[in-house]
N, C-alpha and C positions, 0 to 999 in steps of 0.2 A: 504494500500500500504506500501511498505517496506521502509525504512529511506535511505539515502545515507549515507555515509563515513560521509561528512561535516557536514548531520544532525543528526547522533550520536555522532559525535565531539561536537558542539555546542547547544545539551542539555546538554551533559555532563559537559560541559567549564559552563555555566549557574548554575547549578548547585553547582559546586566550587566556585563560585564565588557569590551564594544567600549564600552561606555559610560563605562568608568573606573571603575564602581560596585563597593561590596562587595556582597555578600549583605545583612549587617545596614542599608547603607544605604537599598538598595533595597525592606528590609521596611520602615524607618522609615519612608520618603517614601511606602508605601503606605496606612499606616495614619494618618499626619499629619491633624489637623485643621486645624489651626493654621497659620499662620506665626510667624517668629520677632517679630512686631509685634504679633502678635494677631489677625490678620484670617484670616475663610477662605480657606483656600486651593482653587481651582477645581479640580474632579476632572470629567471624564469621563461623559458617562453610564455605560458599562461599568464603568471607575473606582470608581464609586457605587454603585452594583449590586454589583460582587464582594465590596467589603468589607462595604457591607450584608448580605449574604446570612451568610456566613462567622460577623458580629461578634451577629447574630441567632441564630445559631445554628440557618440552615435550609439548609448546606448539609450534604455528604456524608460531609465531616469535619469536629469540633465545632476551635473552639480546644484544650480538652482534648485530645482527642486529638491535636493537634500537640505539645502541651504534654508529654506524656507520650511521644511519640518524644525531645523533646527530652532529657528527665530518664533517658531508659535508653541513650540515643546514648553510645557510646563515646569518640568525640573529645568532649564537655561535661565527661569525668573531668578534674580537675585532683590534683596528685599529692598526695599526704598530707600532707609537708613544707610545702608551700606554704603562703605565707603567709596565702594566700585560704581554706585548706581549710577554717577556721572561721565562713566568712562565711555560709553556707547559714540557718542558725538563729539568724542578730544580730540583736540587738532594738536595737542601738545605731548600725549602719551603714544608710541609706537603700538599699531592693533597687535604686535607679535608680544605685547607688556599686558595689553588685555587679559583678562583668565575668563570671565564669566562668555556664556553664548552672546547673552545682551539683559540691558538693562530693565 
């Protein structure tokens, strides 16, 4: 029988997680180009292919659209008080100094 949504989310999450890994690490290390030296880092033929496809924007869902589950997700609220709440719209903080999705 075929897996649901939730149970290819949750081998997958499993997985990153028998690994040690977080979520954000395991997006970082997928999208990395780079190493910390400068040099490329080897990917996978598949590897190369899925980010290809994705960062081309020919797959099924654009970035955008990730990007915008990200911006209406309710855990990315960070609370009012918070010292971050004004970070969304700084022109004076680097987005890579950002931590929250948004404010």
């Amino acid at each position: 029988p075929s897996r649901t949504n939730a149970q290819k989310i949750e081998l997958i999450l499993g997985t990153i997680q028998t690994e040690n890994w977080t979520l954000g690490y395991f997006l970082y290390q997928i999208f990395r180009a780079k190493d910390n030296e400068g040099g490329e880092i080897h990917r996978s033929s598949t590897h190369s292919q899925m980010v290809s496809i994705i960062l081309a924007g020919r797959s099924n869902k654009s970035v955008a659209d990730i990007i915008a589950e990200w911006m209406a997700h309710p855990d990315g609220r960070i609370p009012a008080d918070s010292t971050n709440s004004d970070l969304l719209y700084s022109t004076t903080v680097p987005y890579t100094d950002i931590r929250p999705v948004r404010a």
